[in-house]
DSSP file (Angstrom, degrees, kcal/mol; ACC not computed):
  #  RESIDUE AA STRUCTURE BP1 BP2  ACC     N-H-->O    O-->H-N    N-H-->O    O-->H-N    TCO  KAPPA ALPHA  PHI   PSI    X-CA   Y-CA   Z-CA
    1    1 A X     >        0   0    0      0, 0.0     4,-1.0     0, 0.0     0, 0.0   0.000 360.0 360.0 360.0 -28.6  271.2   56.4   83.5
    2    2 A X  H  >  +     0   0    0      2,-0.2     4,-1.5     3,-0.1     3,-0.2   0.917 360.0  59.3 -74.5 -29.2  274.9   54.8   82.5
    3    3 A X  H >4 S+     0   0    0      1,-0.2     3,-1.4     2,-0.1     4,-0.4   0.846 106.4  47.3 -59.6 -78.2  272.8   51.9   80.9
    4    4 A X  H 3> S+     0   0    0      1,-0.3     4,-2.5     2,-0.1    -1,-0.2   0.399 102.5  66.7 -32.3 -40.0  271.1   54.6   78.4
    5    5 A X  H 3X S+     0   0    0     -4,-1.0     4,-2.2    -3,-0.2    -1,-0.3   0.902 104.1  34.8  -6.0 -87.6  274.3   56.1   77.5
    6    6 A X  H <X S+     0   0    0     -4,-1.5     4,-3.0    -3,-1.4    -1,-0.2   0.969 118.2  54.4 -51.6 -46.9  276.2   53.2   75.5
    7    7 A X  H  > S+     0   0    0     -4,-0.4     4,-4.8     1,-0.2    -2,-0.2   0.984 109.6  52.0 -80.6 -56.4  272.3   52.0   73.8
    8    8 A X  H  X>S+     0   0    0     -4,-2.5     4,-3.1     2,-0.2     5,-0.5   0.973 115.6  37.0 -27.8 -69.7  272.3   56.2   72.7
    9    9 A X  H >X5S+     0   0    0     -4,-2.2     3,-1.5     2,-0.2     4,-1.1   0.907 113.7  59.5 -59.5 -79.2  276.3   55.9   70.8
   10   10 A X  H 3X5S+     0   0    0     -4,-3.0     4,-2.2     1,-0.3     5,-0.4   0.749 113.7  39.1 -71.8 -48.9  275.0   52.1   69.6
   11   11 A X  H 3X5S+     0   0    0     -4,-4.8     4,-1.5     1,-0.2    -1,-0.3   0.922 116.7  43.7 -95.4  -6.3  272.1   54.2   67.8
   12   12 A X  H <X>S+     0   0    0     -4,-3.1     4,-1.2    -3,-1.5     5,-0.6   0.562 113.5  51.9 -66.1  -6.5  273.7   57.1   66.5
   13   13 A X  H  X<S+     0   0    0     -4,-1.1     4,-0.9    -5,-0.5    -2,-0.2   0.857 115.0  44.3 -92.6 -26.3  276.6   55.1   65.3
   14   14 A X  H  X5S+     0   0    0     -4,-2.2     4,-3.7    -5,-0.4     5,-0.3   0.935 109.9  52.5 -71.3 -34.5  274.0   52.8   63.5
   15   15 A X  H  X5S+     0   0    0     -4,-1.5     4,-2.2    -5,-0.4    -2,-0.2   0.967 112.6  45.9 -63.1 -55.3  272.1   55.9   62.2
   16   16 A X  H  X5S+     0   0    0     -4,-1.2     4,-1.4     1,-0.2     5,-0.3   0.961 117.7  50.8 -61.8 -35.4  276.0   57.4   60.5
   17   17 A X  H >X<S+     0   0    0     -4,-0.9     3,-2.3    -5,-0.6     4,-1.0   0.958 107.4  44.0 -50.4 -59.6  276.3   53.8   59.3
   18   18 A X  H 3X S+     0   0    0     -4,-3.7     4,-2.3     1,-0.4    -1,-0.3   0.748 117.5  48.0 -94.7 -31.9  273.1   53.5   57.7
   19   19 A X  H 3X S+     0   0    0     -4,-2.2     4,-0.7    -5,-0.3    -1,-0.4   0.679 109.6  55.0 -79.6 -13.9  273.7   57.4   56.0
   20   20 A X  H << S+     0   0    0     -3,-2.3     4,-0.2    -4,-1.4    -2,-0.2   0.576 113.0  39.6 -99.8 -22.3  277.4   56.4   54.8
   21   21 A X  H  X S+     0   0    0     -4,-1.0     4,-1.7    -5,-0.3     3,-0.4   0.820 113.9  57.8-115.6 -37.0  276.0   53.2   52.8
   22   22 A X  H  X S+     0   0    0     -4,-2.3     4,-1.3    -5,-0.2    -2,-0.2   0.947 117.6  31.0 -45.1 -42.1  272.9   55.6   51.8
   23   23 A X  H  < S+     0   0    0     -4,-0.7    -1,-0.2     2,-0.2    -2,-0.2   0.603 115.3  57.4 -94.6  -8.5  275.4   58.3   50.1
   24   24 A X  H >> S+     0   0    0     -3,-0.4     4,-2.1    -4,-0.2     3,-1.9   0.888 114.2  39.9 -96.8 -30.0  278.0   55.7   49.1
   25   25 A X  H 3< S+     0   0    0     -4,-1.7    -2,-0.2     1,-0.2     4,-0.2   0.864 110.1  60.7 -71.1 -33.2  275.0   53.7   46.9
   26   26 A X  T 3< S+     0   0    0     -4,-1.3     3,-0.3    -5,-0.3     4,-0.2   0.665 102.9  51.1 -68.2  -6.5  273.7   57.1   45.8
   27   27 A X  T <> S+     0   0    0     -3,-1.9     4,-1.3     1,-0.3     3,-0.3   0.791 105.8  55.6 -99.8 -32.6  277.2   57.7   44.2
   28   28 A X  T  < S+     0   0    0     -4,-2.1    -1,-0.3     1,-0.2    -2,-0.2   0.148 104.2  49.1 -84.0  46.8  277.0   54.5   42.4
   29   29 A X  T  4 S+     0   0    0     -3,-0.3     4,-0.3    -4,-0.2    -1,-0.2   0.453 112.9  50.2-140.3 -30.1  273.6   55.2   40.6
   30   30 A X  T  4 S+     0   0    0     -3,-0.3     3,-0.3    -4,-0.2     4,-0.2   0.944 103.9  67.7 -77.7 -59.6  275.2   58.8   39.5
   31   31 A X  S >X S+     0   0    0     -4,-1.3     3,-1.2     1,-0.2     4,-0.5   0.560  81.2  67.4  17.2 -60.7  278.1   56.7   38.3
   32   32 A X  H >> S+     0   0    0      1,-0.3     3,-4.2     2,-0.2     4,-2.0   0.893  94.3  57.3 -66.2 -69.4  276.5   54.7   35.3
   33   33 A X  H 3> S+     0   0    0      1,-0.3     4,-0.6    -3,-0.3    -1,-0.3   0.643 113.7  40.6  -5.6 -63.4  276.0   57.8   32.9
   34   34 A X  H <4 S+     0   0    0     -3,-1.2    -1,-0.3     1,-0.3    -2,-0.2   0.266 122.0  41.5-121.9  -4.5  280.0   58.6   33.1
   35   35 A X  H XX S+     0   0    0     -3,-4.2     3,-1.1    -4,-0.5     4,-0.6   0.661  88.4  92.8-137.7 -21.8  281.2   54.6   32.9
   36   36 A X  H >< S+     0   0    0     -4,-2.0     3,-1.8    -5,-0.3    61,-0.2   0.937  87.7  48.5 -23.9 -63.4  278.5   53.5   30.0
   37   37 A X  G >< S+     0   0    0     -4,-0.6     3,-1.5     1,-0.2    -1,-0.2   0.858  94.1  70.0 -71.4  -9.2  281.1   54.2   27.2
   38   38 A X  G <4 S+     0   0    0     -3,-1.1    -1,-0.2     1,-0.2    -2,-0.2   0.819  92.7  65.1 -63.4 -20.0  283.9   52.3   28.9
   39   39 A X  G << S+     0   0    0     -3,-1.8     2,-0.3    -4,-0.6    -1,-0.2   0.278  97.5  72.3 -74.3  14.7  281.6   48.8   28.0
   40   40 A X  S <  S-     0   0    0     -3,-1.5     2,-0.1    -4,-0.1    55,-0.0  -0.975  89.7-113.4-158.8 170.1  282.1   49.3   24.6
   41   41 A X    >   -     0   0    0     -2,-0.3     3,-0.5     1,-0.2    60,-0.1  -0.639  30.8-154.2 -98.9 135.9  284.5   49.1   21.7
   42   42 A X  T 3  S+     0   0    0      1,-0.2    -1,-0.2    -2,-0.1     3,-0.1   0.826  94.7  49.6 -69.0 -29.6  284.8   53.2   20.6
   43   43 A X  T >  S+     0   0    0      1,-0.2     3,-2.1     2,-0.1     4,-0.4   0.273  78.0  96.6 -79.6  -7.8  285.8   52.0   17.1
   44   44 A X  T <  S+     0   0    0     -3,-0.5    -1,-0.2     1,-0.3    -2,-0.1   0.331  93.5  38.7 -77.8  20.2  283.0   49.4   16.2
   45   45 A X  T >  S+     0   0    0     -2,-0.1     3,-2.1    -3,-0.1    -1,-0.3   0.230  87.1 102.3-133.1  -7.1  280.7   51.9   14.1
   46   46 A X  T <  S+     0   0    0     -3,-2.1     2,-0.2     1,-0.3    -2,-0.1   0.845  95.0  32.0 -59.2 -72.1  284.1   53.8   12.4
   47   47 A X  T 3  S+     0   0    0     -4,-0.4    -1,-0.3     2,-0.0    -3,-0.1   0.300  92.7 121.9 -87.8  23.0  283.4   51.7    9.0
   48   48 A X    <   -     0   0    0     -3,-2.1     2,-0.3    -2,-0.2     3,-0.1  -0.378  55.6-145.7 -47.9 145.9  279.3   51.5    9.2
   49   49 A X    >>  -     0   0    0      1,-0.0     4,-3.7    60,-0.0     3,-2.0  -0.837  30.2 -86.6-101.3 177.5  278.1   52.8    6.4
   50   50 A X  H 3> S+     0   0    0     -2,-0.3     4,-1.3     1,-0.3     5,-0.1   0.702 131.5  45.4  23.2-111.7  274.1   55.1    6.8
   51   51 A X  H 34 S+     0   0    0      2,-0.2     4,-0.5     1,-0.2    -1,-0.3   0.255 114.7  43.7 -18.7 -35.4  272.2   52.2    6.4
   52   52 A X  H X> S+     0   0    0     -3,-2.0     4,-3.9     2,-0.1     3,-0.7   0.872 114.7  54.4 -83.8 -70.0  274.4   49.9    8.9
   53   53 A X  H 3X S+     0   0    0     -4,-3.7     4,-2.1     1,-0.2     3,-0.5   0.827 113.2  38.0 -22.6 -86.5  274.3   52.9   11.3
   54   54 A X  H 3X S+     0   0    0     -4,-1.3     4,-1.0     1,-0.2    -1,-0.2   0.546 116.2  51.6 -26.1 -39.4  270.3   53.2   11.3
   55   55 A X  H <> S+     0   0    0     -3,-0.7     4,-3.0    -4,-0.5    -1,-0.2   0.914 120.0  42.8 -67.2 -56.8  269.7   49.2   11.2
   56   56 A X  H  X S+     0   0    0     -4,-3.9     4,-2.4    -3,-0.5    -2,-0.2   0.946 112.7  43.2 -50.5 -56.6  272.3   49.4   14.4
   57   57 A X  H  X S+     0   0    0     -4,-2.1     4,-1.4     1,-0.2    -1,-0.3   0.826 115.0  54.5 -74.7 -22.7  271.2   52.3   16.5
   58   58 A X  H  X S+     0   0    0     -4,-1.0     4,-2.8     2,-0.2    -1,-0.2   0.910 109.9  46.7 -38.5 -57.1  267.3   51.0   15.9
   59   59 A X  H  X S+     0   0    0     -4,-3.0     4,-1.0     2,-0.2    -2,-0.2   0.814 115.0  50.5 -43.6 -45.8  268.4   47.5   17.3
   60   60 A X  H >X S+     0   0    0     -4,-2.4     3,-3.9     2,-0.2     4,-1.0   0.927 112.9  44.8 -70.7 -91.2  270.3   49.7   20.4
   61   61 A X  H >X S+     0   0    0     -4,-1.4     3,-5.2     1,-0.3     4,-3.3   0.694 114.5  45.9 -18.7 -85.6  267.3   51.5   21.0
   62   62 A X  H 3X S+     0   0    0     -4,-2.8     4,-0.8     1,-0.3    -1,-0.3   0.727 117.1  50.3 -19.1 -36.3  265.0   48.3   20.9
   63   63 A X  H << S+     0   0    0     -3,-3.9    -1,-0.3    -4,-1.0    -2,-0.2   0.497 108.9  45.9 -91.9 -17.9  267.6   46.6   23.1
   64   64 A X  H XX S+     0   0    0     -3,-5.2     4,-2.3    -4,-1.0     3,-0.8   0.681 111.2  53.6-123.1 -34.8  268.0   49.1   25.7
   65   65 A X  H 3X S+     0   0    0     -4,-3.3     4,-1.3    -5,-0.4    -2,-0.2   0.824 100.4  52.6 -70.7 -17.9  264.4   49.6   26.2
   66   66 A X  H 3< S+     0   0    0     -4,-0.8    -1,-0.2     2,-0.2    -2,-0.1   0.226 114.6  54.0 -95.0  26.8  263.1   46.0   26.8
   67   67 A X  H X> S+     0   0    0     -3,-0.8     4,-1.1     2,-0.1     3,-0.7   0.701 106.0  49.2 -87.5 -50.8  266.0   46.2   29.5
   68   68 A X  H 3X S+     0   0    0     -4,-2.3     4,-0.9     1,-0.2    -2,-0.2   0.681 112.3  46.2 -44.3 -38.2  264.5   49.1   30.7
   69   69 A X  H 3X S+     0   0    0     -4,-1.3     4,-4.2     2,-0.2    -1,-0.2   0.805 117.3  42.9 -60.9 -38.2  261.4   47.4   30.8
   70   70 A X  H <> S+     0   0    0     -3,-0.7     4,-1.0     1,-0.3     5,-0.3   0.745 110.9  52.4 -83.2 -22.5  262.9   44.2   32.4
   71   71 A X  H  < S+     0   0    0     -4,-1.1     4,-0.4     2,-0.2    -1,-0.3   0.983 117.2  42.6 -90.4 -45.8  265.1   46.0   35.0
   72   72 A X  H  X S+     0   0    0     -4,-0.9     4,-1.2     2,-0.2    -2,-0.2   0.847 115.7  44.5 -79.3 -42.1  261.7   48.1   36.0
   73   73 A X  H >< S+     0   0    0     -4,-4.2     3,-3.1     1,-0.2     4,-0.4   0.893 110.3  59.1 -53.1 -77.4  259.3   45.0   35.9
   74   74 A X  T 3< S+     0   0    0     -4,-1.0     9,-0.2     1,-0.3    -2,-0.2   0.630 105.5  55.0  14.2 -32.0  262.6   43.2   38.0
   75   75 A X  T 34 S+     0   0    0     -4,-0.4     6,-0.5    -5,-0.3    -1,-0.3   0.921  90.6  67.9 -84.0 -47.6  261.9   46.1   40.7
   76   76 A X  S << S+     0   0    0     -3,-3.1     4,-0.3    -4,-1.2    -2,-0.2   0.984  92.9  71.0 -55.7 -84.1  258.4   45.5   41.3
   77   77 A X  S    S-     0   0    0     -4,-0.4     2,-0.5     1,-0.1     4,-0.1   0.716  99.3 -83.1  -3.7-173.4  259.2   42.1   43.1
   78   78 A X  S    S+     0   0    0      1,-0.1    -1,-0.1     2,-0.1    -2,-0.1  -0.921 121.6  17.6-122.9 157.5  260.9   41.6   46.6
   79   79 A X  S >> S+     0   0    0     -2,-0.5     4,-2.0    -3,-0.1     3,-1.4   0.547  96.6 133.4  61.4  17.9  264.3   41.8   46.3
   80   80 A X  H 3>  +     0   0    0      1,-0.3     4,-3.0    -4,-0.3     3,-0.2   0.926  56.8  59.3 -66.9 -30.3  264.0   43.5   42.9
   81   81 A X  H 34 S+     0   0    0     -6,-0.5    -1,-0.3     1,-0.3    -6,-0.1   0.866 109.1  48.2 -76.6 -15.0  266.0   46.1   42.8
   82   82 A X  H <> S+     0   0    0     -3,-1.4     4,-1.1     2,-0.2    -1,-0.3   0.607 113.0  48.4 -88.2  -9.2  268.9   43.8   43.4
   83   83 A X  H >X S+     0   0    0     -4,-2.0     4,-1.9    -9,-0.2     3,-0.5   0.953 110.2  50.9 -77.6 -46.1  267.8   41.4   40.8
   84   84 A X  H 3X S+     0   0    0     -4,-3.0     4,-0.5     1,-0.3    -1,-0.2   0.242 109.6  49.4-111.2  -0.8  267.3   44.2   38.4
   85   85 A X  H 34 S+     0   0    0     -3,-0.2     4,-0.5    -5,-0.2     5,-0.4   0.631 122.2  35.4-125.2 -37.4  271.0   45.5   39.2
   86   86 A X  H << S+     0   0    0     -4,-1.1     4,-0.3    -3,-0.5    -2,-0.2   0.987 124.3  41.5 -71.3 -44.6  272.6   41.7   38.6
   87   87 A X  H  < S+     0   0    0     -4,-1.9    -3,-0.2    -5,-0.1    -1,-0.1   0.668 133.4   6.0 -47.1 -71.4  270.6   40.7   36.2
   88   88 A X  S  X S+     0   0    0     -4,-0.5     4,-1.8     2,-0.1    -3,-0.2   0.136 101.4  86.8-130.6 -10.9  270.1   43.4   33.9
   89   89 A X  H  > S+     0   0    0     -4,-0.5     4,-1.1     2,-0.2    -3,-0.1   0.861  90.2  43.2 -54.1 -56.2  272.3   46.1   34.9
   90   90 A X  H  > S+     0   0    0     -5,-0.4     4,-1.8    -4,-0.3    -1,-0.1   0.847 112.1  63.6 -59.2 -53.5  275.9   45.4   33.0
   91   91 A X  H >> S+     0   0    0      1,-0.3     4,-1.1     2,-0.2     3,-0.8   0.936 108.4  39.8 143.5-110.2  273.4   44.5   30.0
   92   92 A X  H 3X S+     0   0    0     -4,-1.8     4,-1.6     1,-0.3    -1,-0.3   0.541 111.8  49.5 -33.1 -46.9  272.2   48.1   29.9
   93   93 A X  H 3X S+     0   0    0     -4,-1.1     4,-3.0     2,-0.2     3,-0.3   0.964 107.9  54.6 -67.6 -50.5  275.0   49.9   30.5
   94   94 A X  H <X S+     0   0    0     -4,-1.8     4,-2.5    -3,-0.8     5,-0.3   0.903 112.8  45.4 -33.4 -67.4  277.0   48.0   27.7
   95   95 A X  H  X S+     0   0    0     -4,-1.1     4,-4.7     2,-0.2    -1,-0.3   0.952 110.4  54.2 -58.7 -24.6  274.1   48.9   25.1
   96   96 A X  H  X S+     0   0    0     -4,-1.6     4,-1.3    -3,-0.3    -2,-0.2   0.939 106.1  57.1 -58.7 -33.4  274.1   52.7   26.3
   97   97 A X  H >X S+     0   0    0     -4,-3.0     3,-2.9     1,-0.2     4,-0.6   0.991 109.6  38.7 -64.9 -77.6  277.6   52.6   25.6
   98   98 A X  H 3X S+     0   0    0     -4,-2.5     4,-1.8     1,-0.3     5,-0.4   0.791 108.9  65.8 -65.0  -7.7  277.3   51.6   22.0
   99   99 A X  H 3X S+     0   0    0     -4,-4.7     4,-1.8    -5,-0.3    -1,-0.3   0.925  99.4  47.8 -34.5 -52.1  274.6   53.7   21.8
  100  100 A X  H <X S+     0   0    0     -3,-2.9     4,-2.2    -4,-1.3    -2,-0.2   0.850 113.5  47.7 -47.4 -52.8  276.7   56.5   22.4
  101  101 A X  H  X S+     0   0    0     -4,-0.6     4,-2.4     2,-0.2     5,-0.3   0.875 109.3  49.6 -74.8 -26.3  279.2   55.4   19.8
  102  102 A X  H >X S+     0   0    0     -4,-1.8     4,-3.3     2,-0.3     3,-1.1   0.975 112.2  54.0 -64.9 -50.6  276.8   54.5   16.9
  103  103 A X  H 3X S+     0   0    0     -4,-1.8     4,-3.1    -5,-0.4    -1,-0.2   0.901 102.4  55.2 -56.4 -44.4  275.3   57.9   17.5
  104  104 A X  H 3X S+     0   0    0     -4,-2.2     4,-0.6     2,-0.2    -1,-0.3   0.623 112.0  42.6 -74.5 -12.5  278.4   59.4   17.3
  105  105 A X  H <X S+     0   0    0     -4,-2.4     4,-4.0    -3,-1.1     5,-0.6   0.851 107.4  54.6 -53.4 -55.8  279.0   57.9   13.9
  106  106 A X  H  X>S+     0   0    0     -4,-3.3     5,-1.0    -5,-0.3     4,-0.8   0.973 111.7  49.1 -52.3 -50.2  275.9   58.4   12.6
  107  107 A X  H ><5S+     0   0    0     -4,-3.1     3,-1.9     1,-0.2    -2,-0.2   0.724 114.1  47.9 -39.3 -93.6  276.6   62.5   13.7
  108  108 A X  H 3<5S+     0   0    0     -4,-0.6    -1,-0.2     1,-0.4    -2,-0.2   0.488 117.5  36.9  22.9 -50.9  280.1   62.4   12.0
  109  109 A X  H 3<5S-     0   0    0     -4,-4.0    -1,-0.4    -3,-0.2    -2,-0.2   0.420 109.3-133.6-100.2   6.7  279.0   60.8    8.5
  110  110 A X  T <<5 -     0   0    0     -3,-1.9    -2,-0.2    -4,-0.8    -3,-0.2   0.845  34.9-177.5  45.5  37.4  276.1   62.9    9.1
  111  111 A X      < -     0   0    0     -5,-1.0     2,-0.2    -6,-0.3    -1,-0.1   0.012   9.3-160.0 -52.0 154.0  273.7   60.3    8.2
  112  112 A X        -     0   0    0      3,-0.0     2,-0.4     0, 0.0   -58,-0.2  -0.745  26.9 -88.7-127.6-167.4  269.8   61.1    8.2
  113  113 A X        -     0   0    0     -2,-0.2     2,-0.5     1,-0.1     3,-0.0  -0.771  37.8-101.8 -82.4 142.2  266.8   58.7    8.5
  114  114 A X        -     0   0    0     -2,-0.4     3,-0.1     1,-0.1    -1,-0.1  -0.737  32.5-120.3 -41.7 111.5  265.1   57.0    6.1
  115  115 A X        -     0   0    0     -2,-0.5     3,-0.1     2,-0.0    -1,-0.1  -0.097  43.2 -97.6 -55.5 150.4  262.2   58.5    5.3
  116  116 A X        -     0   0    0      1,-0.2     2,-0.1     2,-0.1     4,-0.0  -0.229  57.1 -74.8 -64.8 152.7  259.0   55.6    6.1
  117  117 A X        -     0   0    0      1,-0.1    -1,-0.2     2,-0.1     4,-0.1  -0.416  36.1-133.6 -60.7 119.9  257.7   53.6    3.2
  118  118 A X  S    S+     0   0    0     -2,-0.1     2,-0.7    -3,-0.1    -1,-0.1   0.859  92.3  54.6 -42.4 -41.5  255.3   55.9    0.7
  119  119 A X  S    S-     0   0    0      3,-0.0     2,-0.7     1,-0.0    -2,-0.1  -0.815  87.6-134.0-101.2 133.7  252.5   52.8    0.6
  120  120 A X        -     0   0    0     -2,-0.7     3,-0.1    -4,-0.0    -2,-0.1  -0.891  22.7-104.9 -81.4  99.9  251.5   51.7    3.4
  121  121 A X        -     0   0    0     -2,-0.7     2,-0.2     1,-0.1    -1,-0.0   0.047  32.8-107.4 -46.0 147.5  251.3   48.1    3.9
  122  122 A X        -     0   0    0      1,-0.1    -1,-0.1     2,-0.1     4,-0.1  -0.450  27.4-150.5-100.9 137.6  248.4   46.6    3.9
  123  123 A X  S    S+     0   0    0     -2,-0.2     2,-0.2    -3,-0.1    -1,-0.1   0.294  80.1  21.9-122.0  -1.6  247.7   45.6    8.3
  124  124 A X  S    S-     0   0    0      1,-0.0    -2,-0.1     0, 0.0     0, 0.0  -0.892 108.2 -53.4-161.0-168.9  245.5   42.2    7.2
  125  125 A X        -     0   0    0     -2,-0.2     2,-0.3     1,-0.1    -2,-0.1  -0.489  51.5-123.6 -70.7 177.0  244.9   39.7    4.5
  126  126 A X        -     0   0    0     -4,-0.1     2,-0.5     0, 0.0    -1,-0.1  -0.738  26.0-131.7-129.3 116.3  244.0   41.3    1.1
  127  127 A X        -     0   0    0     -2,-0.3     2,-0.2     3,-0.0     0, 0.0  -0.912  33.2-107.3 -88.4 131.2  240.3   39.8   -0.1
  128  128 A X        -     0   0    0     -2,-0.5     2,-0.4     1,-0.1    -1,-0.0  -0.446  29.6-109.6 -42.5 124.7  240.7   38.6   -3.8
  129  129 A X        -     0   0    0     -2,-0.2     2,-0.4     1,-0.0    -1,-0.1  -0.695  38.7-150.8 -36.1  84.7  238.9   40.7   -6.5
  130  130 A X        -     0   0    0     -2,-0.4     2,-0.4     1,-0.0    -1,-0.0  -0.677   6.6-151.2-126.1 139.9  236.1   38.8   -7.8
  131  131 A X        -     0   0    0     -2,-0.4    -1,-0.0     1,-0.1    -2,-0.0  -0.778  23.5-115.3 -95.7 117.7  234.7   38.9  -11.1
  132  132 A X        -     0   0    0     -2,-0.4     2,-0.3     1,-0.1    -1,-0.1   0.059  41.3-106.4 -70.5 165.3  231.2   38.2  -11.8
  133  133 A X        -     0   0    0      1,-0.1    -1,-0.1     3,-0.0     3,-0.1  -0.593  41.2 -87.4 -98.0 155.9  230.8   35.1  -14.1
  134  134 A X        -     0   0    0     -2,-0.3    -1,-0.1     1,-0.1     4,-0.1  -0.086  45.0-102.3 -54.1 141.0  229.9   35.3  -17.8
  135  135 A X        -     0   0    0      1,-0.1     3,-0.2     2,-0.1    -1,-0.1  -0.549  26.1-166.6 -69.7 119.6  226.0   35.4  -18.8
  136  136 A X  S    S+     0   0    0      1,-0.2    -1,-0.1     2,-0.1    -2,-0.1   0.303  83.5  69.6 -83.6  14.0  225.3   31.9  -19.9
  137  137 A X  S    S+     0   0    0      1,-0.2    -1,-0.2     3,-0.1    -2,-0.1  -0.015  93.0  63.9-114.1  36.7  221.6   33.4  -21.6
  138  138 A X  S    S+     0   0    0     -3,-0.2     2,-0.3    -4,-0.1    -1,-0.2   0.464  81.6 101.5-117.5 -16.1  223.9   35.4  -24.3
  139  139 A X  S    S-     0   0    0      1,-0.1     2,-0.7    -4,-0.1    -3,-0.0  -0.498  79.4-115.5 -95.4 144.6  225.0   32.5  -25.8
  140  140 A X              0   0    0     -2,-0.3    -1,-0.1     1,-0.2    -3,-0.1  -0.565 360.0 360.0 -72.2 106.9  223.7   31.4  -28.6
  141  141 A X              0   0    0     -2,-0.7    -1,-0.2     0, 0.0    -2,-0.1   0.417 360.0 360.0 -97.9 360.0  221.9   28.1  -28.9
């Protein structure tokens, strides 16, 4: 009965371990939201103009989603979610951040989109127009 005793403390004391490193990882995951804009310069969009702005925050967008992609493929693996947190983690937060600030330019100069090109471009080659050839039985002999 004394042996059961100690092996009893050894697994509750594993069990609070193993709940202390569950809630202290659960705090950094809350974390990234609230530390994004600290990876990025607040000022780097102040003299964009519109046009700069749109080009930028398209690129951000683009940029933070095939990370998003990579950091979720990255997951799928063994070990992934610690590859996906060295890897590709710092990477993401760093665009979110200038996300943030480019957005908050574009708000501020109150930029809008550009609306999509009226013609549509054409999705394959273009066949040449072809003219039928002159009637050689008009001409006069």
């Amino acid at each position: 009965m004394s042996a059961s005793l100690p092996n009893r403390l050894r697994a509750c004391v594993a069990l609070a371990a193993l709940l202390a490193a569950g809630l202290a990882l659960a705090g950094c995951a809350g974390m990234s939201d609230t530390v994004s804009p600290a990876f990025a310069d607040p000022g780097k969009y102040e003299l964009y103009d519109c046009k700069q702005l749109e080009t930028e925050r398209k690129s951000l967008a683009r940029r933070a989603a095939e990370l998003q992609g990579l950091m979720n493929k990255a997951e799928t693996g063994a070990g992934g979610a610690v590859v996906s947190e060295l890897a590709y983690r710092n990477d993401y937060i760093a665009v979110r951040g200038q996300s943030h600030f480019a957005e908050e330019a574009w708000q501020r100069s109150k930029c809008r989109e550009t609306p999509p090109d009226a013609t549509p471009t054409p999705s394959g080659p273009q066949r040449p127009v072809i003219k039928p050839a002159p009637n050689r039985n008009s001409a006069v002999r």
